[in-house]
MIVOBA-108610 format. One record per residue (C-alpha): residue in one letter; y, x, z. Coordinates in steps of 0.02 Angstrom, whole numbers, plus 50000, padded with zeros to 5 digits. Each point is the difference from the previous one (the first is absolute). Example, Ala and Ser with C-alpha at 12.3 -4.5 7.8 and 13.67 -1.06 7.14 Angstrom:
2
a497755061550390 s501725006949967 
REM end
This chain:
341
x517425181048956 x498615004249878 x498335002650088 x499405018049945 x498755004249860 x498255007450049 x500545012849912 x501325005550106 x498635000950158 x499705018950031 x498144998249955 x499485014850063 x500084990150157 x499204983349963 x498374996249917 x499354985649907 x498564992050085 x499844983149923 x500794992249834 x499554980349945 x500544990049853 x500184981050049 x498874990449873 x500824988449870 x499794983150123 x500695009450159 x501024986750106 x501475007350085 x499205007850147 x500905010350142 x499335019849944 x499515001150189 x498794985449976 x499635006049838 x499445017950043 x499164993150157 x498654992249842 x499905017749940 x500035012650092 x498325001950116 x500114998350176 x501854998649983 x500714992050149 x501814992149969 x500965012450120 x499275013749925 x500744990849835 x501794995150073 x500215018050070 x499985005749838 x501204989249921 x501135004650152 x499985017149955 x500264996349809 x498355002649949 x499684987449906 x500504999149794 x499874985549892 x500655003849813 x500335018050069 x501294992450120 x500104999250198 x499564982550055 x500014992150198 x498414991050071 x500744983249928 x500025004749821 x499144986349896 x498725007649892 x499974992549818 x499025001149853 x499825017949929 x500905008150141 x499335018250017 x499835003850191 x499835015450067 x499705007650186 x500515016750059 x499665007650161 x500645019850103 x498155001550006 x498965004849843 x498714989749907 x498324998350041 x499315011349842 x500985012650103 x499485000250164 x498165004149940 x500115017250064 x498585007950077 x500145002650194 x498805011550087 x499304987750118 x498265000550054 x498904987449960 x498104994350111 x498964998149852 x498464989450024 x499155002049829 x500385009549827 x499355000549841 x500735003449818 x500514983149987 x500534991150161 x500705005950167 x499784991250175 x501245001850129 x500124996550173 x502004994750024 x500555002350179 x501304988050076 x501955004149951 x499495007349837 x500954987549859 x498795000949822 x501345000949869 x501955003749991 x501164986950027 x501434992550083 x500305010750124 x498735010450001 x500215012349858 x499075014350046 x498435004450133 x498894985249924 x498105003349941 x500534997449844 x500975016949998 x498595007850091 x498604993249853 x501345009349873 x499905017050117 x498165000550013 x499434992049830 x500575003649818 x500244987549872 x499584983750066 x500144984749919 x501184985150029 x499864984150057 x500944985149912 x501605003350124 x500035019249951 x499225005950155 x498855013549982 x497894996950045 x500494984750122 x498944984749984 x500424989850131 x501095003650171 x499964998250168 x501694996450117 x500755014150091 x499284999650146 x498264993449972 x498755012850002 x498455002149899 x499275004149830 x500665001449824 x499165004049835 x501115008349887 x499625001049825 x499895016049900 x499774997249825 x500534986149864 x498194991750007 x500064998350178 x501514993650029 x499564985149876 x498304998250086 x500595000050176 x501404986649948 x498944989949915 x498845000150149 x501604995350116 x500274986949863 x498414991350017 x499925001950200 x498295008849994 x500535014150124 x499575001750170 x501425002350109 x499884995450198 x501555001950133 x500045003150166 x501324987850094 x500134999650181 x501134983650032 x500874990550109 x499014985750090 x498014994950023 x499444993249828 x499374985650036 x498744999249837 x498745016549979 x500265002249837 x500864987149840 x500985000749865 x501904998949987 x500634994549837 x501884998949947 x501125003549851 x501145013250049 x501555003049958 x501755008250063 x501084990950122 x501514992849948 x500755003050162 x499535016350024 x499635009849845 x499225014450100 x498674987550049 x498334991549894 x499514983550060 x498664989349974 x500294982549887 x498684990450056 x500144986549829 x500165014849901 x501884994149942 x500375020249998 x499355014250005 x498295006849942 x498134993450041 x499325011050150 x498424999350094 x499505009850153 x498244999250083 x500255005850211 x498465003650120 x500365002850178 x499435016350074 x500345001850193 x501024986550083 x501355008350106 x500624990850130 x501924997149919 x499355007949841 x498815000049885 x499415014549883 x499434989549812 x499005007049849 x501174993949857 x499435000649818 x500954998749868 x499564989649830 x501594999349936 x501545013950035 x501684993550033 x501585007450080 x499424999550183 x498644988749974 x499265004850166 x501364998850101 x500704984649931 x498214990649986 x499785004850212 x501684995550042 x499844982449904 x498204999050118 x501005002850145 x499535016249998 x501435013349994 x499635017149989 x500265010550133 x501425008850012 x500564994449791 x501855000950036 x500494990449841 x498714984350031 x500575000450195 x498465008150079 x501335010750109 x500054989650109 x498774993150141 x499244985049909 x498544996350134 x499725004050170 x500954998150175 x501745002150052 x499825014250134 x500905015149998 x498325012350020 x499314991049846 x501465000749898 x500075020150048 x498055001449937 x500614990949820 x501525011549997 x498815014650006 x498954994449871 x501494998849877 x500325017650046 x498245006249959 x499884988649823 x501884999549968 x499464991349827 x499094984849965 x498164999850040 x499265001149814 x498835009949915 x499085002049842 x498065004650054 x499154998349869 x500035002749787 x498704994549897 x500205000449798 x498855005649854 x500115018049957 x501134998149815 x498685014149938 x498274995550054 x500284984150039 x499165001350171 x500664990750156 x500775009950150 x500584996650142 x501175006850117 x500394999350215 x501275008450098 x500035000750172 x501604991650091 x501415012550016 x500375005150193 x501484989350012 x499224984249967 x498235005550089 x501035006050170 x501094981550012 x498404991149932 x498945009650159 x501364996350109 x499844980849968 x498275001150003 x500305008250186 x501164988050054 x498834985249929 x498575006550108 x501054998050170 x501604989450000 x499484983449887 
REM end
């Protein structure tokens, strides 16, 4: 049986995302492996779904997860959802802006709110918001409208969004050469045993769970990253740490404190779900229930943004104030701190 033509695909129901040309020296190379080196933040189920459902083409043919990429094979992905170009449709979704000028934006992200379209999460991001509220803002390298950097899901805390060409170059450039201010909130698992120090660590994804970062202490993999931590109130079972940030990898923060022995509280993906520190009895265990309820998210957020103003070339600086979930479970530990250890 021949396998059919992409020609033959109704395409009014499938739409190109992603097309590669292997270079001249390409080994043979599975095409799940081989997209995995392409396509950001890919993980490989994501990848092998898609060949399942026969959406992936090499030559303009339907190929399996196995197929052995060669030498100036075309490859192309296809997914039910559209491309990210189209998903950039405004949303009327209200924004808390902290500042605003003709050139740059700050914004004050609150937890659950994801920054850009993706896998996923197509619609209800800030990104759509920015494109309700603002006209004509520029892109970033990746085609995303006035964003400069990102913050996770659900960390909380400031933004500055870029709103003309010049900024957008200045801001990155300042991101570039680690001369912004930026300072996290982190209440974590555990008494830090050090007031303040630095944790340095090349991260990098985990090969054993691609959802995850991880830290490569040798720097085998991964990227440099460097995270400076000052202990603010000591807890009892937690702690509540001033993070700040001089470089900006995928989860940095999470990923640094966990390789510490630190785990945020309450990060799902890095294991702070569960009770970490503290005693085995049942009223305890109740009290650490109910402070997942209050900050059903991990304990992270973005206080303060400081950069130089693209136009007048002034520094500012930026605070906000801990949202209520993570001020009510951070209170509660403080409460529980004060009588019970």
């Amino acid at each position: 049986m021949t396998a059919p033509k992409l020609s033959e695909v109704a395409q009014e129901e499938l739409f190109e995302h992603y097309r590669f040309n292997a270079a001249r020296g390409q080994e043979p190379l599975r095409v799940d492996k081989f997209l995995m080196n392409f396509i950001e933040n890919a993980t490989r189920n994501k990848i092998q779904q898609a060949a399942k459902q026969g959406h992936i083409w090499v030559n303009g043919i339907q190929v399996k997860q196995n197929y052995r990429v060669k030498a100036g094979d075309e490859v192309k992905v296809l997914f039910e959802h559209p491309p990210y170009e189209q998903l950039l449709t405004p949303e009327d979704i209200p924004l808390d802006i902290v500042f605003e000028d003709d050139t740059v934006l700050v914004v004050n992200k609150p937890p659950g709110l994801v920054v850009h379209p993706g896998h996923g999460n197509y619609s209800g991001t800030l990104v759509n918001a920015l494109l309700y509220h603002f006209n004509n803002l520029p892109n970033n390298s990746s085609g995303r409208p006035g964003l400069v950097h990102r913050i996770d899901k659900d960390t909380s805390g400031l933004l500055v969004i870029a709103k003309t060409e010049q900024a957008m170059t200045d801001l990155a450039q300042q991101f570039f050469e680690k001369s912004t201010e930026r300072e996290y909130l982190a209440l974590v698992w555990g008494n830090v045993k050090e007031d303040e120090g630095v944790i340095s660590g090349h991260i990098g994804r985990n090969p054993k769970n691609r959802l995850q970062m991880m830290v490569f202490p040798n720097g085998e993999s991964g990227k440099e990253a460097v995270t400076h931590y000052r202990v603010l109130e000591r807890l009892g079972y937690v702690s509540l740490v001033s993070c700040k940030l001089e470089t900006g990898r995928t989860h940095q923060i999470r990923v640094h404190l966990k390789y510490i022995g630190h785990t945020l509280f309450n990060d799902e993906r890095y294991g702070g779900d569960k009770i970490l520190k503290g005693t085995t009895f049942t009223k305890y265990k109740q009290f650490v229930e109910n402070c997942f309820k209050i900050l059903p998210r991990q304990g992270l957020h973005a206080r303060t943004l400081g950069f130089r103003h693209p136009d007048t070339k002034e520094s500012i600086r930026f605070e906000a104030e801990l949202p209520q979930d993570m001020a009510e479970c951070t209170e509660k530990w403080r409460n529980y701190s004060r009588h019970s250890v």
